[in-house]
Jmol script that loads the backbone (N, CA, C; Angstrom):
load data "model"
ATOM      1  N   UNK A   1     -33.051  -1.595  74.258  1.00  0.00           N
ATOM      2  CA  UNK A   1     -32.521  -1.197  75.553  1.00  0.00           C
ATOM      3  C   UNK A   1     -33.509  -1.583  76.646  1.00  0.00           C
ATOM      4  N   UNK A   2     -33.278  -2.170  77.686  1.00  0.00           N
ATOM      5  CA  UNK A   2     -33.712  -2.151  78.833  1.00  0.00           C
ATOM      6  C   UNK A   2     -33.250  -1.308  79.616  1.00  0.00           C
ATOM      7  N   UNK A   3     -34.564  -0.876  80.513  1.00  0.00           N
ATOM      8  CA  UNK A   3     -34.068   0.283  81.829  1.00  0.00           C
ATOM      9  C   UNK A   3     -34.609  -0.160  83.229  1.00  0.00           C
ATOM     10  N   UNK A   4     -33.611  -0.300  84.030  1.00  0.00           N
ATOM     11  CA  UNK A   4     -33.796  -0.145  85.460  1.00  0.00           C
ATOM     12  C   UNK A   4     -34.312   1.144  86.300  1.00  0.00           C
ATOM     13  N   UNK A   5     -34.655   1.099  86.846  1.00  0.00           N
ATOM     14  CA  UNK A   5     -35.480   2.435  87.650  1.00  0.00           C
ATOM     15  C   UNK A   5     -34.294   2.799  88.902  1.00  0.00           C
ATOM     16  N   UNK A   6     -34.588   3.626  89.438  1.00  0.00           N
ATOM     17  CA  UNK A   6     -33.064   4.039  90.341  1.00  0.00           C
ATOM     18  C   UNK A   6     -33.992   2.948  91.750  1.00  0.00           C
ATOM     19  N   UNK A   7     -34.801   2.905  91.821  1.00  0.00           N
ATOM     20  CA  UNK A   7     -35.694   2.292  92.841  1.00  0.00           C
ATOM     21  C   UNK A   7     -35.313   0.644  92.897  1.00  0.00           C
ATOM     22  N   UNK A   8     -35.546   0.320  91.711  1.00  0.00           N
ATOM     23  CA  UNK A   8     -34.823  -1.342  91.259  1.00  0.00           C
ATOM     24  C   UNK A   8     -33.354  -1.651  91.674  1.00  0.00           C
ATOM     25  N   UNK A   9     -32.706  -0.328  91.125  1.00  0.00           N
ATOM     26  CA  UNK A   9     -31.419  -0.914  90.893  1.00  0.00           C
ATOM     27  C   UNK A   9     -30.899  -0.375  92.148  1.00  0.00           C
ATOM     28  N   UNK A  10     -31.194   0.035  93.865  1.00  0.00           N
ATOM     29  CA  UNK A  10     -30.938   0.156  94.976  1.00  0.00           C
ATOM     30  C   UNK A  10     -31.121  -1.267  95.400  1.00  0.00           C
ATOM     31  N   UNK A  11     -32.098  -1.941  95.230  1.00  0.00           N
ATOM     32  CA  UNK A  11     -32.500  -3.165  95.614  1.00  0.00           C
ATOM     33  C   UNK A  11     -31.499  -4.480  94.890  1.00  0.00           C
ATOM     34  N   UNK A  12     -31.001  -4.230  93.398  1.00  0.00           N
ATOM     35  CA  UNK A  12     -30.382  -5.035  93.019  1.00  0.00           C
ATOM     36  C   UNK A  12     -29.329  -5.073  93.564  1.00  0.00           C
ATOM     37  N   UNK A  13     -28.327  -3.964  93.416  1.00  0.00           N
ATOM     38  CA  UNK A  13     -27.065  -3.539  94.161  1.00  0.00           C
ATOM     39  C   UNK A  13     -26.520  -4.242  95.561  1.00  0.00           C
ATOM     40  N   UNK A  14     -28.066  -4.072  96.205  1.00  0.00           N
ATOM     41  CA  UNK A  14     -27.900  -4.158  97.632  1.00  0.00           C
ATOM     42  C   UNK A  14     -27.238  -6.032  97.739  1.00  0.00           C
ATOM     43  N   UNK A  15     -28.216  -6.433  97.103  1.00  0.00           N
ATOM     44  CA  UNK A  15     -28.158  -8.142  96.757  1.00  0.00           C
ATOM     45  C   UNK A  15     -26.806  -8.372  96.162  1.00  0.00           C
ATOM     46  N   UNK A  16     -25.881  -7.696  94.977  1.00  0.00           N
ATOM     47  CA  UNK A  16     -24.750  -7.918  94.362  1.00  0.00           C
ATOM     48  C   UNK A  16     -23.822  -7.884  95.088  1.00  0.00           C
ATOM     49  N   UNK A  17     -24.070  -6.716  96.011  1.00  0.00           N
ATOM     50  CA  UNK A  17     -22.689  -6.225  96.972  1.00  0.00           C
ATOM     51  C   UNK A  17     -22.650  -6.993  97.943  1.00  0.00           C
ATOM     52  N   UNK A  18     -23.852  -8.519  98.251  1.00  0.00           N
ATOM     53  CA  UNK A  18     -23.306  -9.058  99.452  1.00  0.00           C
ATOM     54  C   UNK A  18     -22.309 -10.289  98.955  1.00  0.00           C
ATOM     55  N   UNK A  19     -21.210 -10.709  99.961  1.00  0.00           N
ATOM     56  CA  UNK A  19     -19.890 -11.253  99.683  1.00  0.00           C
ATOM     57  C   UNK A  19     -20.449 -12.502  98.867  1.00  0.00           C
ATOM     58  N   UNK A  20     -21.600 -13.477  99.333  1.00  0.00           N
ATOM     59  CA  UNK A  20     -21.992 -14.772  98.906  1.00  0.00           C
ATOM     60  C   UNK A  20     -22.540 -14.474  97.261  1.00  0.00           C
ATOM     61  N   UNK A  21     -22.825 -13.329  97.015  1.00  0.00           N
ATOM     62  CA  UNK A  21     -23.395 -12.856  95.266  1.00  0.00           C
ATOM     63  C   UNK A  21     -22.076 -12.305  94.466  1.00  0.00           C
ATOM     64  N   UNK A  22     -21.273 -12.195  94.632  1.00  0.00           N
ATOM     65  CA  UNK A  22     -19.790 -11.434  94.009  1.00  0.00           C
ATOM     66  C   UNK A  22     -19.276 -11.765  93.037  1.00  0.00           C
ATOM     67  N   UNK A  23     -19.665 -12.704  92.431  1.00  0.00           N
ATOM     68  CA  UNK A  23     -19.430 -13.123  91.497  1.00  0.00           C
ATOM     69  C   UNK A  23     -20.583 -13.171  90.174  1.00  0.00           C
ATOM     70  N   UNK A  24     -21.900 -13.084  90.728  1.00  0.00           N
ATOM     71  CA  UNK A  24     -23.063 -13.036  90.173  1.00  0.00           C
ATOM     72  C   UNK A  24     -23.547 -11.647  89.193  1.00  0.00           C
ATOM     73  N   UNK A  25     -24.208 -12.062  88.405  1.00  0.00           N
ATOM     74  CA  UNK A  25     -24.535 -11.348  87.667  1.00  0.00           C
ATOM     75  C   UNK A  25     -26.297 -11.284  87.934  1.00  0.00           C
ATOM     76  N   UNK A  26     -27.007 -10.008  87.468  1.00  0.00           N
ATOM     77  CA  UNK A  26     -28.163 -10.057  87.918  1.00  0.00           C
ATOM     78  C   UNK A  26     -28.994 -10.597  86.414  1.00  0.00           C
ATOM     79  N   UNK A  27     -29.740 -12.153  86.358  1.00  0.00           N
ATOM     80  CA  UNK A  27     -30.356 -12.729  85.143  1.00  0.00           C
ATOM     81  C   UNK A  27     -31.509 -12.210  85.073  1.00  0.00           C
ATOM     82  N   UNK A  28     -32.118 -11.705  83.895  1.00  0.00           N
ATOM     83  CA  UNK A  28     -33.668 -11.406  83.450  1.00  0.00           C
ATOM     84  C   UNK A  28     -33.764 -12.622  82.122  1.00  0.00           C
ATOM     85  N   UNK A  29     -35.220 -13.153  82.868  1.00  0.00           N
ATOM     86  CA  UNK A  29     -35.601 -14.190  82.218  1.00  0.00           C
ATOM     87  C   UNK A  29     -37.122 -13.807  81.024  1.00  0.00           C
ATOM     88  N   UNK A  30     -37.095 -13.970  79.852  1.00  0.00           N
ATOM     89  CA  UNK A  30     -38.453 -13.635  79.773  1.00  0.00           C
ATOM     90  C   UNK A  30     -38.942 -15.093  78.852  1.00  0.00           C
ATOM     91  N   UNK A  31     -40.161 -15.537  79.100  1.00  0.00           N
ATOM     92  CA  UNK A  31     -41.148 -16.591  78.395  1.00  0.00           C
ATOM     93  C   UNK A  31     -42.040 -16.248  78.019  1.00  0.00           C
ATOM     94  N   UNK A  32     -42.720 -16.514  76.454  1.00  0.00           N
ATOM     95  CA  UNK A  32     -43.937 -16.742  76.065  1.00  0.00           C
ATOM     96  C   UNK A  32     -44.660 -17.778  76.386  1.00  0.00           C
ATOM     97  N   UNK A  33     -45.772 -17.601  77.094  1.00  0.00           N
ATOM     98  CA  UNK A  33     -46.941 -18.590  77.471  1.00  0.00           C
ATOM     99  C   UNK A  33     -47.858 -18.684  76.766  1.00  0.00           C
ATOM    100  N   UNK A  34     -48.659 -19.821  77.310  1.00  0.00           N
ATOM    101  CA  UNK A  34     -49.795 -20.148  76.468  1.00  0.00           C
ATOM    102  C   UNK A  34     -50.843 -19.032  76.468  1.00  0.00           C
ATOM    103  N   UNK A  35     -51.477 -18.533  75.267  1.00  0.00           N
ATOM    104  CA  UNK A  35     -52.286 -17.658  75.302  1.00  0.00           C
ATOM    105  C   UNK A  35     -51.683 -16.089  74.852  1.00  0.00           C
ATOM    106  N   UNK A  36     -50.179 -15.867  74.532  1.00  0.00           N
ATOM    107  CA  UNK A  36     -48.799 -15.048  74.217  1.00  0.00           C
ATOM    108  C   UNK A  36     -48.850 -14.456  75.048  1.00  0.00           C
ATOM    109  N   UNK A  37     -49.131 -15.327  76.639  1.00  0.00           N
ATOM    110  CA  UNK A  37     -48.490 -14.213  77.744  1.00  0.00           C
ATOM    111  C   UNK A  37     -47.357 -14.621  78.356  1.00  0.00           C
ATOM    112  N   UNK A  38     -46.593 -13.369  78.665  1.00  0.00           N
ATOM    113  CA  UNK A  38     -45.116 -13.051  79.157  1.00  0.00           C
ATOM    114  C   UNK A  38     -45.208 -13.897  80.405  1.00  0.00           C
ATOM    115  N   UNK A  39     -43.883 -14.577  80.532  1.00  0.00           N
ATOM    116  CA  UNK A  39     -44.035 -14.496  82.112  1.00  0.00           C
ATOM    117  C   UNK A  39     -42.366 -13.970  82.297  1.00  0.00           C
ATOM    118  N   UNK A  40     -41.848 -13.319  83.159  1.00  0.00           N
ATOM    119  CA  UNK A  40     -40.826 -12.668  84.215  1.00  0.00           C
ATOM    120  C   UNK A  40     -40.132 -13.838  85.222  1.00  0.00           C
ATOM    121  N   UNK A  41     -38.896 -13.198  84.720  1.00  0.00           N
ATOM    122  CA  UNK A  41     -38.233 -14.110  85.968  1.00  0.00           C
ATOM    123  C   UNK A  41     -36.577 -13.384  86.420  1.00  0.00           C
ATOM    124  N   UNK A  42     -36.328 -13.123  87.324  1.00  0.00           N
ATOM    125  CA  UNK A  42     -35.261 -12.545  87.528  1.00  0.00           C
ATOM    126  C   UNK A  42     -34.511 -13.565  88.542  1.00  0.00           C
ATOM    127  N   UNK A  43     -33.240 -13.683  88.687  1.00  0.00           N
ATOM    128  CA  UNK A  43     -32.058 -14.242  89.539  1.00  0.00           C
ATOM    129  C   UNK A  43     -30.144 -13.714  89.528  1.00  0.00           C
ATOM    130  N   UNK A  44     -29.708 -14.596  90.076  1.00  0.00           N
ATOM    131  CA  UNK A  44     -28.342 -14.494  89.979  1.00  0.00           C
ATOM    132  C   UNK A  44     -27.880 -15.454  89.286  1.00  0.00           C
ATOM    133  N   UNK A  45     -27.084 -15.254  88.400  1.00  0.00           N
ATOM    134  CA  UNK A  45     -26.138 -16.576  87.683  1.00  0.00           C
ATOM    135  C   UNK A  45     -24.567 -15.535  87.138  1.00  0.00           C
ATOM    136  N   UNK A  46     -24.019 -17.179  87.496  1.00  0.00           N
ATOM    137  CA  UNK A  46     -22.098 -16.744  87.027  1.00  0.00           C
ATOM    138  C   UNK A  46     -22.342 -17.490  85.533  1.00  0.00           C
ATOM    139  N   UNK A  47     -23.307 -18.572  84.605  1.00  0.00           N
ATOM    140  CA  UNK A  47     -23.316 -19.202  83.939  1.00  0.00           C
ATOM    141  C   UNK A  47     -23.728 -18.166  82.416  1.00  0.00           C
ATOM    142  N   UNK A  48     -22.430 -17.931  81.615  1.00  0.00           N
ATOM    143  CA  UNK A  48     -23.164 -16.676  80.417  1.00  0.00           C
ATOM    144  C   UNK A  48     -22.611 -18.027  79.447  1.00  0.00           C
ATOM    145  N   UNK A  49     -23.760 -18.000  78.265  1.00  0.00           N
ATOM    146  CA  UNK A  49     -23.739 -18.568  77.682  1.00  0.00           C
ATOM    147  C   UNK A  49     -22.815 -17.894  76.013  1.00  0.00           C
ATOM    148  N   UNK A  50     -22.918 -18.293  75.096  1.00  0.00           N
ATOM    149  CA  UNK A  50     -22.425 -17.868  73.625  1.00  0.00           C
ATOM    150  C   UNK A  50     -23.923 -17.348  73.167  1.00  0.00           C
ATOM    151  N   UNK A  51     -25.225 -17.866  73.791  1.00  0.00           N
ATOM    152  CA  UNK A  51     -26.405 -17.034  73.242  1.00  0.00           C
ATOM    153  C   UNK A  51     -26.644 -16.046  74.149  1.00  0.00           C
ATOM    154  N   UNK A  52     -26.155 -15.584  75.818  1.00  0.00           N
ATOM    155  CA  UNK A  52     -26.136 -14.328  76.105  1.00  0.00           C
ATOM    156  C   UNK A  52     -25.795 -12.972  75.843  1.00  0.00           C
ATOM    157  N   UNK A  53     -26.293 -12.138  76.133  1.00  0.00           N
ATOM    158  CA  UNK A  53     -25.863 -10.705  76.174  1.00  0.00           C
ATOM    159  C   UNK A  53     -25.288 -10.452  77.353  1.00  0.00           C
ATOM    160  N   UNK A  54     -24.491  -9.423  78.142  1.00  0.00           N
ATOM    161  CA  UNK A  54     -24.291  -9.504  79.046  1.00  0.00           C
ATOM    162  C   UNK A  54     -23.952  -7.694  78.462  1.00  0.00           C
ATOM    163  N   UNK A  55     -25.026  -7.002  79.469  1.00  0.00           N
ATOM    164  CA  UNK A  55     -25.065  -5.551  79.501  1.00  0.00           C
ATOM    165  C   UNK A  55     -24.747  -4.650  80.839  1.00  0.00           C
ATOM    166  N   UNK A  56     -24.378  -3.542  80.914  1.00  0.00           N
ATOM    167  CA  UNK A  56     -24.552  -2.783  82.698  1.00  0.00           C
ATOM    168  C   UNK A  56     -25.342  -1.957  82.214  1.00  0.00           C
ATOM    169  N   UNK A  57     -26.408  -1.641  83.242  1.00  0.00           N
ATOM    170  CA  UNK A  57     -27.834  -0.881  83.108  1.00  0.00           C
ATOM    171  C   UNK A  57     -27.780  -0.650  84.639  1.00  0.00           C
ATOM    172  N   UNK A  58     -27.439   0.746  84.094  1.00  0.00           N
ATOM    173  CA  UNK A  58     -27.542   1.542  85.547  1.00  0.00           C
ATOM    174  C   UNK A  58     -26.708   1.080  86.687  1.00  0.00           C
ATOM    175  N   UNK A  59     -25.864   0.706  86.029  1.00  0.00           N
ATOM    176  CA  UNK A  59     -24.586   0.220  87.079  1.00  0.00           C
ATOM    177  C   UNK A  59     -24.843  -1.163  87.577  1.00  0.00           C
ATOM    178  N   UNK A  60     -25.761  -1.967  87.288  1.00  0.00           N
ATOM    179  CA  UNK A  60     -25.921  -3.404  87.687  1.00  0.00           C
ATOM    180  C   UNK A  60     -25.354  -4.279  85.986  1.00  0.00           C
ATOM    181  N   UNK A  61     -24.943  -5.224  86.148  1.00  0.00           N
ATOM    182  CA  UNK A  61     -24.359  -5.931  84.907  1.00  0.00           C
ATOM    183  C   UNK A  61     -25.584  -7.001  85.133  1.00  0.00           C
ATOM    184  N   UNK A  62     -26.093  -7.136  83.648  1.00  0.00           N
ATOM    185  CA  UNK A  62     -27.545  -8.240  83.440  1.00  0.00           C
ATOM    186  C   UNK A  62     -26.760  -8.797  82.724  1.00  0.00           C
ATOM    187  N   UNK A  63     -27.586 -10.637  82.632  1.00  0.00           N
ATOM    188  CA  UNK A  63     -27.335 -11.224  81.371  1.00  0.00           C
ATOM    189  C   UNK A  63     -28.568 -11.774  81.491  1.00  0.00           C
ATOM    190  N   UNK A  64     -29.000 -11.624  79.535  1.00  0.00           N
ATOM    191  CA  UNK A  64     -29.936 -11.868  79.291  1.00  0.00           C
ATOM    192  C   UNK A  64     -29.827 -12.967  77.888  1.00  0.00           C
ATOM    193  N   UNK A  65     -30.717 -13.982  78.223  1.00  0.00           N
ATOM    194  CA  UNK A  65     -30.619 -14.238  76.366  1.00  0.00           C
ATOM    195  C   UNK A  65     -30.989 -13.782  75.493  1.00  0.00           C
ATOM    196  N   UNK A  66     -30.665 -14.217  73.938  1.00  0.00           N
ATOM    197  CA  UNK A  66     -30.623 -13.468  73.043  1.00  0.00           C
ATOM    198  C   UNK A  66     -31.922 -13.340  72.617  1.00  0.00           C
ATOM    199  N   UNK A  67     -32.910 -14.809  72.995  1.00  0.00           N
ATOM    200  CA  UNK A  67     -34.528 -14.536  72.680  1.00  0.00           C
ATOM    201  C   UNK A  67     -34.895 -13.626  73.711  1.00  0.00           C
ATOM    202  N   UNK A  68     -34.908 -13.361  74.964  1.00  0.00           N
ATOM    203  CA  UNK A  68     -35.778 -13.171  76.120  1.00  0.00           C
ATOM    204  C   UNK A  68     -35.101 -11.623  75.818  1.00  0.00           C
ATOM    205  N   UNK A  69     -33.978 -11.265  75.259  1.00  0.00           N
ATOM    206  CA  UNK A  69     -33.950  -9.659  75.031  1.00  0.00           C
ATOM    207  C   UNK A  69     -35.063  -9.345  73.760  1.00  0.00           C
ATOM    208  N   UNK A  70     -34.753 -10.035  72.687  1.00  0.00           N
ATOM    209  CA  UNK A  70     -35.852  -9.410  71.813  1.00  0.00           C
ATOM    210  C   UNK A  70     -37.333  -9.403  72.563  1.00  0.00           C
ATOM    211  N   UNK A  71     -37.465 -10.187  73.312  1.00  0.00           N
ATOM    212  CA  UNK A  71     -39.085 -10.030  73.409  1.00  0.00           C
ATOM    213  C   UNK A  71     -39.269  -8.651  74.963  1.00  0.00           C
ATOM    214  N   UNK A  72     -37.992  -8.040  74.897  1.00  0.00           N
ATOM    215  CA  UNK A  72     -38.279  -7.049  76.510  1.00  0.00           C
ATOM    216  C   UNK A  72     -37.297  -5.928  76.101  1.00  0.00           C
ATOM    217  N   UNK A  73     -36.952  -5.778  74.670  1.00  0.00           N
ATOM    218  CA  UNK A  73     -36.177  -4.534  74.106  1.00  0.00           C
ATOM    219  C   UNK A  73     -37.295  -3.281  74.540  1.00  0.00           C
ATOM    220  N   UNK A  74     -37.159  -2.462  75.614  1.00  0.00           N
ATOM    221  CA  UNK A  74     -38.064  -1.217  75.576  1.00  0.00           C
ATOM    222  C   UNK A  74     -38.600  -1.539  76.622  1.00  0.00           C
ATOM    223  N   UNK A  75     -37.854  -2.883  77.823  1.00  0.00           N
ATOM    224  CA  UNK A  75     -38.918  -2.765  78.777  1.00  0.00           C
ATOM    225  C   UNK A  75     -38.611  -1.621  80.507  1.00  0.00           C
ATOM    226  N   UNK A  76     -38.702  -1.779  81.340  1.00  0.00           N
ATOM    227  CA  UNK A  76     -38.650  -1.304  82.219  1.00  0.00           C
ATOM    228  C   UNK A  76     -38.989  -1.964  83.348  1.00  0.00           C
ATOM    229  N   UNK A  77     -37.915  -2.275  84.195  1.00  0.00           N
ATOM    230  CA  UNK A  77     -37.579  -2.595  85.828  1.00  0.00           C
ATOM    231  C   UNK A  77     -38.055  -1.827  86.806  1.00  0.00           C
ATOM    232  N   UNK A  78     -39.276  -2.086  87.622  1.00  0.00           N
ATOM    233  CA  UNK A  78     -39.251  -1.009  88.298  1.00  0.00           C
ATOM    234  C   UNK A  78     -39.092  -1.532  89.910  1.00  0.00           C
ATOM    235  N   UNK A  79     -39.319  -0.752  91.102  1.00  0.00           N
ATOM    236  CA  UNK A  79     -39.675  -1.754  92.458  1.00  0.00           C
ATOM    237  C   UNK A  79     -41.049  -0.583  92.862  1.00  0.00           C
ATOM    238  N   UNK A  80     -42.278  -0.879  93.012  1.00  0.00           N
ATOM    239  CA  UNK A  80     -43.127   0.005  93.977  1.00  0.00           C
ATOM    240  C   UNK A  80     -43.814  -0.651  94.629  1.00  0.00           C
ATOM    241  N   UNK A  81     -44.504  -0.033  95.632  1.00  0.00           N
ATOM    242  CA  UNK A  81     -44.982  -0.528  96.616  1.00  0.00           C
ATOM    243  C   UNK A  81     -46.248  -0.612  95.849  1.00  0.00           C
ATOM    244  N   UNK A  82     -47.069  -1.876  95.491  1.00  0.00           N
ATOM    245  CA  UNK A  82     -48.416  -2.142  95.293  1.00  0.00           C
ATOM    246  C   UNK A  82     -49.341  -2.103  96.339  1.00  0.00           C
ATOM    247  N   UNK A  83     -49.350  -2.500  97.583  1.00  0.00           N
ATOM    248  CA  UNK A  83     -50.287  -2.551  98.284  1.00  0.00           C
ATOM    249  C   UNK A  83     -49.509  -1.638  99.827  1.00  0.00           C
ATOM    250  N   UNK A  84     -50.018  -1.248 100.923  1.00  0.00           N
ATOM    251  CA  UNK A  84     -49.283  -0.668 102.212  1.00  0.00           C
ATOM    252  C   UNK A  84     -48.163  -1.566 102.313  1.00  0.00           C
ATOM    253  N   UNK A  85     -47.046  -1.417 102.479  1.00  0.00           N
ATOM    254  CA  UNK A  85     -45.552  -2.240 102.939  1.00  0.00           C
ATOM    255  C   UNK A  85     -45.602  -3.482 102.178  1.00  0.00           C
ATOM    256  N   UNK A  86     -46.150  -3.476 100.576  1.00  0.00           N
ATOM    257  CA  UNK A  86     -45.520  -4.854 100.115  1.00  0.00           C
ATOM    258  C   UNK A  86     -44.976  -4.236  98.952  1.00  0.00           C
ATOM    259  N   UNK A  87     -43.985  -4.513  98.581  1.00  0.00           N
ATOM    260  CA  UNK A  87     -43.158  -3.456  97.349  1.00  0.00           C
ATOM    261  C   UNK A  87     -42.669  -5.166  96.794  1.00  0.00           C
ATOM    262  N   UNK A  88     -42.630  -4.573  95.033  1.00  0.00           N
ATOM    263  CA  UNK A  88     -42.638  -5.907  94.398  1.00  0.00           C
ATOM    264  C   UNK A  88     -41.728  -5.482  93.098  1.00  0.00           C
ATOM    265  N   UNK A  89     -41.101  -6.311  92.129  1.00  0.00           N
ATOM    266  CA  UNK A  89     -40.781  -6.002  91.214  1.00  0.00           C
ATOM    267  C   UNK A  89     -41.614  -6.151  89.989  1.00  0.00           C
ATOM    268  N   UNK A  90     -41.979  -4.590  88.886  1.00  0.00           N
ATOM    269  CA  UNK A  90     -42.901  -5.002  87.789  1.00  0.00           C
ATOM    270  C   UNK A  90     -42.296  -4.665  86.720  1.00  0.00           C
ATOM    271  N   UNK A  91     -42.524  -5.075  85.672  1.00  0.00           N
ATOM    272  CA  UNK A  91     -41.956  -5.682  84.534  1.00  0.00           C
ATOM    273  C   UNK A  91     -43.108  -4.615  83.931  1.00  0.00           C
ATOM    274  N   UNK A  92     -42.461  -3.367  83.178  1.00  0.00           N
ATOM    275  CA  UNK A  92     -43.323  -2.490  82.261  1.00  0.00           C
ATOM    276  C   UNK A  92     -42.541  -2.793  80.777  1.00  0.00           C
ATOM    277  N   UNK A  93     -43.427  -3.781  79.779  1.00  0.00           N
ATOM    278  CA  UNK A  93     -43.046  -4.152  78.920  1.00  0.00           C
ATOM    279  C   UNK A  93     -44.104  -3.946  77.238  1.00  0.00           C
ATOM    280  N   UNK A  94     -43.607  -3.217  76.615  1.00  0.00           N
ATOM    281  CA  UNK A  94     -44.271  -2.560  75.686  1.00  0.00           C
ATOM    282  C   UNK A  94     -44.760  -3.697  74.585  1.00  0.00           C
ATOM    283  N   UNK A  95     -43.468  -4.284  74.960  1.00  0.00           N
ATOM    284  CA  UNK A  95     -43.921  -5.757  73.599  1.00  0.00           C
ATOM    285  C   UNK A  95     -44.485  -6.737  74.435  1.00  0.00           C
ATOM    286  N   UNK A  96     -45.098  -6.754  75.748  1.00  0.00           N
ATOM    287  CA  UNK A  96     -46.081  -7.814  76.028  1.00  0.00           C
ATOM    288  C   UNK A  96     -47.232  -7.541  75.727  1.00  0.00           C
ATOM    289  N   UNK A  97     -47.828  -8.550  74.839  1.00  0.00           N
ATOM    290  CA  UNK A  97     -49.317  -8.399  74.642  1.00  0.00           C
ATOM    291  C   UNK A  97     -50.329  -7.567  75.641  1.00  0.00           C
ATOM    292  N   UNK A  98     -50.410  -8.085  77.211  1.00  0.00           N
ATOM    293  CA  UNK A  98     -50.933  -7.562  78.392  1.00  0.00           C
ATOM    294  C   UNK A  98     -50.821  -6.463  78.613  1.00  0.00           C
ATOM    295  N   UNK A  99     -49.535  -5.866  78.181  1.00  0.00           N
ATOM    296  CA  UNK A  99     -48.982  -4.392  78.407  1.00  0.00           C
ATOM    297  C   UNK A  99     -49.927  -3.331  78.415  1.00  0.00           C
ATOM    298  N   UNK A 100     -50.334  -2.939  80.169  1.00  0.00           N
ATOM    299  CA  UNK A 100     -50.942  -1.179  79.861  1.00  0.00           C
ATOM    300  C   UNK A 100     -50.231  -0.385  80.536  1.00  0.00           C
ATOM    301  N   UNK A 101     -50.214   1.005  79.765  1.00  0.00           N
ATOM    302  CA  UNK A 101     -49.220   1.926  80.268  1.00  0.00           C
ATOM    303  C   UNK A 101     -49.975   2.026  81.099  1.00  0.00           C
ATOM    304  N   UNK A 102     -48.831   2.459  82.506  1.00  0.00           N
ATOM    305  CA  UNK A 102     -49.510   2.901  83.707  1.00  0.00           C
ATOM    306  C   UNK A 102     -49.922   4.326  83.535  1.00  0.00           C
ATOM    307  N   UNK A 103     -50.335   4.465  85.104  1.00  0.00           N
ATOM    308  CA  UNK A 103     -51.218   5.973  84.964  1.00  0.00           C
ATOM    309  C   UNK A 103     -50.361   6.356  85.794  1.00  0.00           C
ATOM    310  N   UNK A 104     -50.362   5.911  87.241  1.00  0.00           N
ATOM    311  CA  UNK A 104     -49.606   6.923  87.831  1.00  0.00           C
ATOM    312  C   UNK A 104     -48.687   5.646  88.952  1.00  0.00           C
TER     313      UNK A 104
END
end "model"
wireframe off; spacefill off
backbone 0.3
color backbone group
């Protein structure tokens, strides 16, 4: 299972519900890199393949592939503000090597 944060999925929503995205689905991308680090990638696509999943999480509909779900089963979507007024999307992912639980 993947989980969206109610914080994420205000921000996704906002993007789905405009007229030019309506057709879109929200894509989570995940890659192994050199060294077995993750890299993240999120977008819009109408393109679902026969190797997609296509799930609703928290009321947003993802499609994901069938590798890039096994490697982010257990992860977590979040949006916070990292620094004063720059808010970002982070990828809390248990099966990335890098992975530390946050503190606060």
């Amino acid at each position: 299972m993947i989980n969206i944060t109610k914080e994420a999925q205000v921000i996704f929503k906002k993007e789905i519900d405009k007229e030019e995205n309506k057709n879109f689905k929200l894509r989570i991308a995940v890659m192994k890199k050199e060294g077995s680090n993750f890299q993240y990638a999120l977008g819009f696509d109408d393109n679902i393949t026969s190797n997609d999943k296509v799930l609703n999480i928290n009321d947003v509909e993802v499609i994901i592939s069938n590798i890039s779900f096994e490697m982010c089963d257990g992860m977590t979507i979040d949006y916070v503000e990292l620094e004063k007024n720059q808010f970002n999307f982070i990828f809390l992912n248990p099966k990335d090597p890098n992975y530390v639980e946050p503190k606060e």
